[in-house]
DRENMAR-773422 format. One record per residue: y, x, z of N, C-alpha, C in turn; residue number from 1. Coordinates in steps of 0.05 Angstrom, whole numbers, plus 5000, padded with zeros to 4 digits. Layout:
<pts>
PT  n.c2  n.c1  n.c3  ca.c2  ca.c1  ca.c3  c.c2  c.c1  c.c3    i
PT     Y     X     Z      Y      X      Z     Y     X     Z  NUM
...
</pts>
This chain:
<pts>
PT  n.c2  n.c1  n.c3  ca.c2  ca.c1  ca.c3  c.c2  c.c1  c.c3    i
PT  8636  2636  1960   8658   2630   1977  8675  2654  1982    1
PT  8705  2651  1987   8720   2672   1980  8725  2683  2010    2
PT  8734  2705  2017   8741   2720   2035  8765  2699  2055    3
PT  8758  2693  2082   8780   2684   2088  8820  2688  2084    4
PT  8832  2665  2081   8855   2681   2086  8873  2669  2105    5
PT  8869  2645  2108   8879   2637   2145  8856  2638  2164    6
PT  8855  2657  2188   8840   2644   2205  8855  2637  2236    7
PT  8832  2632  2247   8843   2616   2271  8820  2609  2292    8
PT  8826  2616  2310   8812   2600   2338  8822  2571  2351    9
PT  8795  2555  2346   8805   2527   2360  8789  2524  2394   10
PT  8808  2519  2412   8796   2519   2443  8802  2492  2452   11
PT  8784  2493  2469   8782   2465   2486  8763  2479  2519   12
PT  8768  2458  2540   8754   2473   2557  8738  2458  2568   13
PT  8714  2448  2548   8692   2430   2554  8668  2456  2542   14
PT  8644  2444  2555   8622   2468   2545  8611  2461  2524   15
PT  8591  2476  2508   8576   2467   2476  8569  2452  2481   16
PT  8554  2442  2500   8536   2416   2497  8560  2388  2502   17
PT  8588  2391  2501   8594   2359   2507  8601  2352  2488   18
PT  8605  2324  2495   8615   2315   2475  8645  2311  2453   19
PT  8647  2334  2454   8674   2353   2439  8668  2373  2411   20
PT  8650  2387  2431   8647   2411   2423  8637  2410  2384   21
PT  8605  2401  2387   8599   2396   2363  8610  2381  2337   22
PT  8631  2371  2353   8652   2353   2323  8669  2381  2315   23
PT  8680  2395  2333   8703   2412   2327  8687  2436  2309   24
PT  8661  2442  2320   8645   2458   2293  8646  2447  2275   25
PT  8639  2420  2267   8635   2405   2253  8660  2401  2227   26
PT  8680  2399  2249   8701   2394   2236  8713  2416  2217   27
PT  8707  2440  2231   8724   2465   2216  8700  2479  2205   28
PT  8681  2471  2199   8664   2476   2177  8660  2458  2154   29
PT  8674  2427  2158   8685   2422   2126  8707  2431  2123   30
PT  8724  2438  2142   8748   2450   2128  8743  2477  2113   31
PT  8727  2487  2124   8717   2519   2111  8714  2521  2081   32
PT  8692  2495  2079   8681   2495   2056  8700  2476  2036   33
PT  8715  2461  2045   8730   2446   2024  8756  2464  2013   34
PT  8752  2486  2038   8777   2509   2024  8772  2530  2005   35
PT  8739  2525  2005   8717   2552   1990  8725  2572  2011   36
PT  8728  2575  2031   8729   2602   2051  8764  2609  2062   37
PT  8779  2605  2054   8803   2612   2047  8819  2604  2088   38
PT  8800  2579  2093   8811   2574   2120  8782  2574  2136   39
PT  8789  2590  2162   8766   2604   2177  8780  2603  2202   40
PT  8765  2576  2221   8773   2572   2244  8747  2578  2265   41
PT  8746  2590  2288   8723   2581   2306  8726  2567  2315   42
PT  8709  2561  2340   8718   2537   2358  8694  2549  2391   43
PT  8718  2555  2408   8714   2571   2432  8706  2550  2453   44
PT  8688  2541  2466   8682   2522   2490  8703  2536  2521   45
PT  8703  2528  2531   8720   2529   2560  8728  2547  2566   46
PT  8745  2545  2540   8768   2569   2533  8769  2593  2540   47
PT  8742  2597  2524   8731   2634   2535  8750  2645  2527   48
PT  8757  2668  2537   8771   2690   2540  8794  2689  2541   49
PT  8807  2663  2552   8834   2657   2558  8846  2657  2587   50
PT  8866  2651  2596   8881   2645   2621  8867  2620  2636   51
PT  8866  2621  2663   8864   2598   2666  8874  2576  2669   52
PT  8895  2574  2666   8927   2547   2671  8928  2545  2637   53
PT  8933  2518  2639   8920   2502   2617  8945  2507  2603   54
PT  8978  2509  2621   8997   2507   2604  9001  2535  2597   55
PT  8991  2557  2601   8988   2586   2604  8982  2593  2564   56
PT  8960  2565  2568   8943   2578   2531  8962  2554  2520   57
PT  8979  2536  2523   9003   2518   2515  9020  2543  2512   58
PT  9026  2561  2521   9047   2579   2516  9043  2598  2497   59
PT  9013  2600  2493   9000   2619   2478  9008  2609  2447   60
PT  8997  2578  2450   8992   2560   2430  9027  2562  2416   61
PT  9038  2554  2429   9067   2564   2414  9080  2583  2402   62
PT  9073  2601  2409   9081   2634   2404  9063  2641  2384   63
PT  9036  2630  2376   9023   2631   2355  9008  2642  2358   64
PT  8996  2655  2378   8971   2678   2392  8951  2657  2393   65
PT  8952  2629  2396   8921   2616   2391  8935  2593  2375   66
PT  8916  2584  2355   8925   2567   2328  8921  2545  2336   67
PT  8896  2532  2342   8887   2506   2352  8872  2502  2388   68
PT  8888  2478  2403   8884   2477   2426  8879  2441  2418   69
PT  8856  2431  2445   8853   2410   2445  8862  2399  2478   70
PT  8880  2375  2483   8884   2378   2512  8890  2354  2521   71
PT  8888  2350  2549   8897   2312   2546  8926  2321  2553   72
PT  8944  2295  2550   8967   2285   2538  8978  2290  2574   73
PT  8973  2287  2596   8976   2294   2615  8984  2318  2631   74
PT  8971  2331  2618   8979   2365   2631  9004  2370  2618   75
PT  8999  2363  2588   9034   2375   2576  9057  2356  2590   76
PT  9062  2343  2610   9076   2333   2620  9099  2346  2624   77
PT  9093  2378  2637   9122   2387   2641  9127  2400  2617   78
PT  9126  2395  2595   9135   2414   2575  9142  2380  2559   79
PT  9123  2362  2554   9137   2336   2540  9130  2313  2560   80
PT  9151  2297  2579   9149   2289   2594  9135  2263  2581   81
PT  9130  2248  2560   9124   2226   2552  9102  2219  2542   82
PT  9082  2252  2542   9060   2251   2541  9042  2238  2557   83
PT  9053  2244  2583   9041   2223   2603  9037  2200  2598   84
PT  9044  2188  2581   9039   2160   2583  9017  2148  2565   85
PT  9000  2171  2553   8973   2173   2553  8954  2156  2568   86
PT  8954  2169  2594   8937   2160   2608  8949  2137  2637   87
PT  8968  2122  2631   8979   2102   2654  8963  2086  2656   88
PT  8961  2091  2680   8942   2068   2698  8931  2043  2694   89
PT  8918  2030  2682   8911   2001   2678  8928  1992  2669   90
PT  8935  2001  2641   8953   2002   2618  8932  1986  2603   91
PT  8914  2000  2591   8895   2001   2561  8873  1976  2572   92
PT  8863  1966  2555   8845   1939   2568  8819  1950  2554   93
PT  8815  1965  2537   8788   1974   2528  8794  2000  2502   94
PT  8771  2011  2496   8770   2030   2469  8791  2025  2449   95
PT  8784  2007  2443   8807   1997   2413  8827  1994  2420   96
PT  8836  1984  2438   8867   1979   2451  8880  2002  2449   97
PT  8870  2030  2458   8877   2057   2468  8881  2071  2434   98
PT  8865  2070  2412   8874   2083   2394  8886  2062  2376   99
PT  8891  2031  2379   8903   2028   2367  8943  2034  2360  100
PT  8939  2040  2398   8964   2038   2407  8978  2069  2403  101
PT  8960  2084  2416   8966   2121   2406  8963  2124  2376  102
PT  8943  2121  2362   8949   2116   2330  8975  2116  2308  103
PT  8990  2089  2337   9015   2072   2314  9038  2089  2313  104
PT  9055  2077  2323   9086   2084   2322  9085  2103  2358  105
PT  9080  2095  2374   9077   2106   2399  9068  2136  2393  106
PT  9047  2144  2375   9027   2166   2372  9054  2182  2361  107
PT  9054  2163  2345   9086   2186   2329  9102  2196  2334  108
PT  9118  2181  2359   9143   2186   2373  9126  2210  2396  109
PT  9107  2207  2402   9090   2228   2413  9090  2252  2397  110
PT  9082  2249  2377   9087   2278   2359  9102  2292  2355  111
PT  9127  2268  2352   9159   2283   2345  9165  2306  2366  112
PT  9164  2284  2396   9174   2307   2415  9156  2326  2419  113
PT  9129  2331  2419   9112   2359   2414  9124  2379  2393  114
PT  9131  2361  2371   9136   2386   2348  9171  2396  2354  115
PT  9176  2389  2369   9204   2395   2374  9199  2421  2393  116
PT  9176  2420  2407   9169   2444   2429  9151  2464  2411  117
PT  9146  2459  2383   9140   2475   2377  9113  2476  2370  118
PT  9094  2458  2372   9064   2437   2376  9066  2426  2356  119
PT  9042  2421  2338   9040   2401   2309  9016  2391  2322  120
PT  9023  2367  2331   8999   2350   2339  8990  2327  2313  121
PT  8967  2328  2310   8952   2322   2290  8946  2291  2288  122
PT  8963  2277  2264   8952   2251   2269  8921  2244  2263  123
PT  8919  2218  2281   8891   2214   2287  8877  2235  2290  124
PT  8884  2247  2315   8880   2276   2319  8870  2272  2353  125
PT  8863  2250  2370   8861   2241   2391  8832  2240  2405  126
PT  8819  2254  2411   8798   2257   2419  8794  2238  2442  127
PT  8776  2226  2436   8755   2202   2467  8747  2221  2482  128
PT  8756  2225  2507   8742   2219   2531  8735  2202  2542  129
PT  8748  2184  2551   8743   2166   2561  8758  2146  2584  130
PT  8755  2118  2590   8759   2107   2620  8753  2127  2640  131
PT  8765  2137  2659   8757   2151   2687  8743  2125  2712  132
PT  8730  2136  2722   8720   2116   2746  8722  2141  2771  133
PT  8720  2128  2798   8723   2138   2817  8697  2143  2834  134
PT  8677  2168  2840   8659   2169   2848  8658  2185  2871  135
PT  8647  2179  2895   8644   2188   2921  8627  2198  2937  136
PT  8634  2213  2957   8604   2232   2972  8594  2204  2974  137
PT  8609  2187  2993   8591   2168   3014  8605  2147  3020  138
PT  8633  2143  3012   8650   2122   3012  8649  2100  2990  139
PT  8644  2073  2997   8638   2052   2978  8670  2042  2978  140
PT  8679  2041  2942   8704   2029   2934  8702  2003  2926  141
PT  8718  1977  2931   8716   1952   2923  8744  1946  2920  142
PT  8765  1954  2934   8789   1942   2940  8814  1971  2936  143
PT  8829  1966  2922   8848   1994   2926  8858  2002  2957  144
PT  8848  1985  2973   8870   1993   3009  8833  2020  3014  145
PT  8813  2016  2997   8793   2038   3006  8807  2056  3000  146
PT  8826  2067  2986   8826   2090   2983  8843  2106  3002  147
PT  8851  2093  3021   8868   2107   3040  8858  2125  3057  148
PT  8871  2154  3053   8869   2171   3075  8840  2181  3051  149
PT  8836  2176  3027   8810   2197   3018  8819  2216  2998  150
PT  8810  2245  3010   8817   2266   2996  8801  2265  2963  151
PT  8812  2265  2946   8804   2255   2920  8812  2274  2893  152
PT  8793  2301  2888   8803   2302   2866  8818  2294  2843  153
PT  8840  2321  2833   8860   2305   2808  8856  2331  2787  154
PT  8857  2325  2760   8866   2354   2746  8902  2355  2747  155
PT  8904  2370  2734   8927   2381   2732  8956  2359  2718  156
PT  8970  2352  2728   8991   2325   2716  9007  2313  2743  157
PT  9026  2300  2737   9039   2295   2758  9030  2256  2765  158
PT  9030  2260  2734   9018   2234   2739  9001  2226  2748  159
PT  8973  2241  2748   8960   2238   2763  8961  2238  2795  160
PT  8971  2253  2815   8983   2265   2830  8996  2229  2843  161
PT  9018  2227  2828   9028   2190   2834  9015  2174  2843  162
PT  9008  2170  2818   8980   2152   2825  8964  2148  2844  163
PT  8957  2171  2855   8939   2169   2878  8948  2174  2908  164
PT  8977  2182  2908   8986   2179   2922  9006  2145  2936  165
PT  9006  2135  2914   9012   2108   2914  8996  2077  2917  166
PT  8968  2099  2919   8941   2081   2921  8937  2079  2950  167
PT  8943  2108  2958   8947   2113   2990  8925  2129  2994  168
PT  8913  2148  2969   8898   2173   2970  8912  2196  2979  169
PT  8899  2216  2973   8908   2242   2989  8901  2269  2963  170
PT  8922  2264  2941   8906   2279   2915  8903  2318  2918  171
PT  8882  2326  2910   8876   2347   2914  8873  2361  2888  172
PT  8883  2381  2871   8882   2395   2855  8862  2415  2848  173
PT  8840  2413  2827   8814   2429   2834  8802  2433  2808  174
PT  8806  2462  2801   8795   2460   2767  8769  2448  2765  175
PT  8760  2441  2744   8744   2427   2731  8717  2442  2741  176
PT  8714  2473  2726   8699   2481   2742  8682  2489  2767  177
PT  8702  2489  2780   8691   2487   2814  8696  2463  2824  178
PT  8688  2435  2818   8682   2416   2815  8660  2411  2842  179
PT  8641  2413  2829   8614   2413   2836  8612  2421  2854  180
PT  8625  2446  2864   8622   2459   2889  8638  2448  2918  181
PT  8665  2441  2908   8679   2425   2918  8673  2404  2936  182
PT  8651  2386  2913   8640   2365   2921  8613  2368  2947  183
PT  8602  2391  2938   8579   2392   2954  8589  2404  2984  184
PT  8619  2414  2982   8623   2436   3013  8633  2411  3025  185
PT  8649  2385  3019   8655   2368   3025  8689  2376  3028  186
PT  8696  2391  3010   8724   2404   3018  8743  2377  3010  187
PT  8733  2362  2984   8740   2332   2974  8719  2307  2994  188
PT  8730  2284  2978   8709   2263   2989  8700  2255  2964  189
PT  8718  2258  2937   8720   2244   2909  8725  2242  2889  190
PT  8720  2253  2871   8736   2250   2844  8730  2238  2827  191
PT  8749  2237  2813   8753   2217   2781  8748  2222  2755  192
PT  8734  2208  2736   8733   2229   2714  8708  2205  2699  193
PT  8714  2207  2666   8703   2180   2661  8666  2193  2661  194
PT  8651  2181  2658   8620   2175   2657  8608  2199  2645  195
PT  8624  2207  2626   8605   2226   2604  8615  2259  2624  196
PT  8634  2258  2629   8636   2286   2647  8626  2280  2672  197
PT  8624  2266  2698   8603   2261   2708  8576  2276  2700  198
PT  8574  2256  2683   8538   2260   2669  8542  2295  2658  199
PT  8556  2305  2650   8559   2342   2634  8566  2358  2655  200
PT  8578  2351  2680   8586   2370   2694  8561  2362  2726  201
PT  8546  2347  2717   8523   2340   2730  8535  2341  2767  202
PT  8561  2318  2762   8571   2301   2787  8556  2293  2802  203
PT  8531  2280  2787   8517   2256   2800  8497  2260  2823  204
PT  8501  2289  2817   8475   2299   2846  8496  2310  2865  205
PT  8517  2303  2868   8534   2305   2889  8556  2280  2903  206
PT  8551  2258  2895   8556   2240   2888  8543  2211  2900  207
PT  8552  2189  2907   8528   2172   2910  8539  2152  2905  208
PT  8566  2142  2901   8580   2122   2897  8591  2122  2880  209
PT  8601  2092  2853   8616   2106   2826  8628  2075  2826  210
PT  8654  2075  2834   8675   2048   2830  8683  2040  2801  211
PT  8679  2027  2787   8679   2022   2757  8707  2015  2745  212
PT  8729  2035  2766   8757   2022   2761  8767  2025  2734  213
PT  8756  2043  2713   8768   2050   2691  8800  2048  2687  214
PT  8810  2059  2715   8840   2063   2715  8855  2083  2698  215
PT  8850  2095  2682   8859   2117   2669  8841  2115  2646  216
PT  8859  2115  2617   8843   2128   2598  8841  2162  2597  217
PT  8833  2177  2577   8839   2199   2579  8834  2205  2557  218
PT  8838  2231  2540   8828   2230   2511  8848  2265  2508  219
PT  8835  2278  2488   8850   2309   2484  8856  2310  2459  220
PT  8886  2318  2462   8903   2314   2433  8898  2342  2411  221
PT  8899  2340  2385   8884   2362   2376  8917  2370  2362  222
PT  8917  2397  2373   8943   2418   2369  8948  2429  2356  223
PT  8963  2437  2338   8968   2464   2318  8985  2485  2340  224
PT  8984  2504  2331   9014   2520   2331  9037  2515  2312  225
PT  9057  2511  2315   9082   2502   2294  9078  2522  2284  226
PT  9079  2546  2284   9090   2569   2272  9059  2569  2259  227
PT  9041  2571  2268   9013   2572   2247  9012  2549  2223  228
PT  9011  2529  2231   9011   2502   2215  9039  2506  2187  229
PT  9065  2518  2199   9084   2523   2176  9079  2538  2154  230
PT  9056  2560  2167   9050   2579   2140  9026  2578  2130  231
PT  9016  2549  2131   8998   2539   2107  9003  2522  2090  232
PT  8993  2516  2063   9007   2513   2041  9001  2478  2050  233
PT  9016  2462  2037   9013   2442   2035  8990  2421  2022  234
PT  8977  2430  2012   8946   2421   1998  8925  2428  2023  235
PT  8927  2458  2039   8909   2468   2067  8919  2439  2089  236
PT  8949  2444  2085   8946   2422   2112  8931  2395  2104  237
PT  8933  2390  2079   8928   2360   2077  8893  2358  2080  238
PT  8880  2384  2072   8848   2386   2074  8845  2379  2112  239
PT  8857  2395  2117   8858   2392   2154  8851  2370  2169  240
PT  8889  2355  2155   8883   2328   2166  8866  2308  2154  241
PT  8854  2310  2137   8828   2292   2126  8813  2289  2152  242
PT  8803  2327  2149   8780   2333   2168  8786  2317  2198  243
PT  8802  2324  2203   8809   2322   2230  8805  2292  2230  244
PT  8824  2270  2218   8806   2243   2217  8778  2233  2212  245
PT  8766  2250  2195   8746   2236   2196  8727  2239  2220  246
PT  8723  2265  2233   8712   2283   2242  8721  2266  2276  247
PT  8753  2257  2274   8751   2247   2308  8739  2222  2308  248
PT  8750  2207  2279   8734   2179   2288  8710  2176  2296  249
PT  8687  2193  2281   8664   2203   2295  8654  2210  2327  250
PT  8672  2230  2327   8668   2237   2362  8678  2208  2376  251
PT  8708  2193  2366   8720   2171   2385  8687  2149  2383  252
PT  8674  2147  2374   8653   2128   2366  8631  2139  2383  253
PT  8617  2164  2375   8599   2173   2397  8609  2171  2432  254
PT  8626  2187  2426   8634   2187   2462  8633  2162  2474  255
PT  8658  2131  2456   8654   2105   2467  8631  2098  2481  256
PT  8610  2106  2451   8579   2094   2456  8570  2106  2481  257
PT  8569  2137  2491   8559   2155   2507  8564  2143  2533  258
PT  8592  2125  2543   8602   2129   2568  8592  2098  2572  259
PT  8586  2082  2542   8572   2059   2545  8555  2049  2560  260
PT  8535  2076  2549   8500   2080   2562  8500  2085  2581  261
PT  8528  2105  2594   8520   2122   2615  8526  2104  2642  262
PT  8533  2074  2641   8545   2053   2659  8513  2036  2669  263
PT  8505  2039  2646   8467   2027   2657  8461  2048  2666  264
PT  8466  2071  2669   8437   2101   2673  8453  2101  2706  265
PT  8475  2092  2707   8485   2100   2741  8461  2102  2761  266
PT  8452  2078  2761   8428   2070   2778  8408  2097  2774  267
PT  8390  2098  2746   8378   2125   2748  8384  2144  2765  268
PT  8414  2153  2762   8424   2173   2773  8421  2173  2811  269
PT  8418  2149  2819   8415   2152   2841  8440  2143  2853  270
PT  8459  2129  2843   8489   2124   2845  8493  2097  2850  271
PT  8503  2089  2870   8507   2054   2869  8532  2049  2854  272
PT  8538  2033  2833   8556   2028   2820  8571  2002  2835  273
PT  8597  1999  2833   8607   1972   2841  8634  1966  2823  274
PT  8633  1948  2821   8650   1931   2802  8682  1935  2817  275
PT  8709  1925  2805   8736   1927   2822  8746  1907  2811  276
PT  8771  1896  2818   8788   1888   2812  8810  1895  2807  277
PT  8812  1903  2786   8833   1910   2770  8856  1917  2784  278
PT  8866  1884  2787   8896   1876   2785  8901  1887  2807  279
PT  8884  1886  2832   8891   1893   2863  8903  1927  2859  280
PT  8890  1935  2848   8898   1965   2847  8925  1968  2832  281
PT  8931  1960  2813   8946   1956   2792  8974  1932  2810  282
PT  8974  1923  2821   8991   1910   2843  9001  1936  2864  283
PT  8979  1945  2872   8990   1960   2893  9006  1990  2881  284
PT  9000  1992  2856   9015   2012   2845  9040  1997  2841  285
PT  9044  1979  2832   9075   1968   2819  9095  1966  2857  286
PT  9074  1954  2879   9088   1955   2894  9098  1977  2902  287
PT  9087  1995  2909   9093   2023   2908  9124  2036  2892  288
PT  9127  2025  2861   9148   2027   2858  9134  2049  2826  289
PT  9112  2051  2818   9101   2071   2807  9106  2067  2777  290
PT  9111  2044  2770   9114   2036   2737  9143  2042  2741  291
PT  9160  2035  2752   9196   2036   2749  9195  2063  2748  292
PT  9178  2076  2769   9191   2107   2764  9181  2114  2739  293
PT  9152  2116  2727   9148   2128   2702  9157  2111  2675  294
PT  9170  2098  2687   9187   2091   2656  9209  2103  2650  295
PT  9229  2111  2678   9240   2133   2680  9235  2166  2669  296
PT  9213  2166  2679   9197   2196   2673  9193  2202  2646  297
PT  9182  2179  2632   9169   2184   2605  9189  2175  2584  298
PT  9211  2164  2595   9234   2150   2566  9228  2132  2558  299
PT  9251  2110  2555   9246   2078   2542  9250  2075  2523  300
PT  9241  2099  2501   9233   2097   2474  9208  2099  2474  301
PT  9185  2111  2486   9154   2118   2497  9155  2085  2511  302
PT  9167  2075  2533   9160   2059   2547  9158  2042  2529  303
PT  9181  2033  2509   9181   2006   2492  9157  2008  2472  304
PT  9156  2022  2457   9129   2018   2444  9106  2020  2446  305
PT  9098  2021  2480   9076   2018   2497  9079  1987  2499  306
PT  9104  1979  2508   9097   1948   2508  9100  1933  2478  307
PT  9108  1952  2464   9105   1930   2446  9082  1931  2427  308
PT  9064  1946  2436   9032   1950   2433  9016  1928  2451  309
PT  9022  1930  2476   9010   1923   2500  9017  1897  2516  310
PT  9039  1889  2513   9060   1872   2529  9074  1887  2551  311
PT  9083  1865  2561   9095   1873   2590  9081  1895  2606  312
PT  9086  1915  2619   9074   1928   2638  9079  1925  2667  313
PT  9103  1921  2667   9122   1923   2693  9113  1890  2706  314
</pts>
């Protein structure tokens, strides 16, 4: 195998053991070898030795100081406002729905405006996370009017932020990491976040209640640098994006399965699970006024081929 001659760091800010991590080894070690050595990427867990503001290593990622970033479609909001529409609220009706629709023509018009900022987002390049559910110190959810007046973790997005403010929550901003701690000083009452981070960031012993709203998909888009991605030859990129498809369909299939299992193990966990209704929540957002505005927000070129994936939203 020959001496590298592109390399590159790929980051994400999940730890080795989730369910991320081992595909992205995975991934850029067939690329290694289908290049005979020539492309030499690592792959950094919770974005050691970086900034901590997510759009901080987005700035990095542009300027070409880090090559590959993985991130959900949400945070880049203020840099591509239409990313957001990733994760809209009781949009997606299940797994397949969500990549068939980011996949198509929607995924694309997604890419365009990333690569316009300077981002080569990778088709079928969409990493599973997952449905989010809503889990609580001590508060049992059945109806969206529970959520009023509860302080409720959000990551970083505006959309997020909406949302829960239109639910008649009280959203609180709180890295990922100090999570846990959060939860146990009681500084929150709640946060959101689908099954498998729960289960990795070991929620569940802080935790006792888990509402099965699956209001939010979530999923981390896999990034180039424009300026890195331009100065590889056209046969490197095409080895890439092989990898990169085959390699997510994999993870999008494990994770599904993972957040599957992890809906029976609630109970183990010690967690009372309860079922929602949908629409109630999903009503009280439209009354609110929350779909008119982010159709606004995200552009009725993003908006229209959401519905014409999905149907009507509004």
């Amino acid at each position: 195998m020959s001496a590298p001659k592109w390399t590159g760091r790929q980051y994400h800010y999940l730890s080795q053991d989730s369910h991320v991590h081992p595909f992205l080894v995975a991934l850029w070690d067939e690329v290694r070898a289908a290049t005979d050595g020539q492309v030499a990427v690592t792959v950094h867990a919770k974005n050691e030795g970086l900034p901590g503001s997510h759009l901080a290593i987005v700035d990095l990622l542009i300027a070409g100081e880090v090559q590959f970033y993985a991130l959900m479609g949400g945070i880049l909001g203020p840099l591509v406002p239409a990313m957001e529409i990733q994760g809209l609220p009781f949009a997606f009706r299940d797994h397949a729905q969500v990549h068939a629709t980011l996949d198509g023509p929607l995924g694309s018009h997604l890419r365009q405006e990333l690569n316009a900022k300077g981002i080569h987002a990778l088709p079928f390049g969409l990493l599973e996370n997952g449905f989010r559910h809503i889990s609580t110190v001590d508060r049992r959810i059945t109806r969206a009017a529970d959520l009023d007046g509860m302080r409720i973790r959000i990551p970083e997005g505006r959309m997020f932020a909406d949302a829960f403010e239109s639910l008649g929550a009280i959203p609180v901003e709180v890295n990922v990491l100090k999570l846990y701690t959060a939860l146990q000083n009681r500084e929150i009452d709640a946060q959101e976040n689908p099954l498998s981070i729960t289960e990795a960031l070991r929620l569940h012993e802080v935790t006792h209640h888990v509402a099965l709203t699956s209001h939010m998909w979530s999923g981390f888009n896999m990034m180039a640098s424009g300026k890195f991605w331009a100065a590889l030859p056209a046969d490197v990129q095409q080895i890439i994006e092989r990898a990169v498809k085959k390699h997510v369909a994999q993870q999008r299939a494990h994770t599904d399965a993972l957040n599957r299992s992890l809906e029976s193990r609630v109970a183990e966990w010690g967690m009372i699970a309860t079922p929602v209704n949908r629409e109630d929540f999903r009503n009280r957002l439209r009354d609110a006024g929350f779909y008119r505005r982010w159709r606004e927000i995200t552009g009725n070129t993003a908006w229209q081929l959401l519905e014409d994936s999905l149907g009507k939203i509004e």
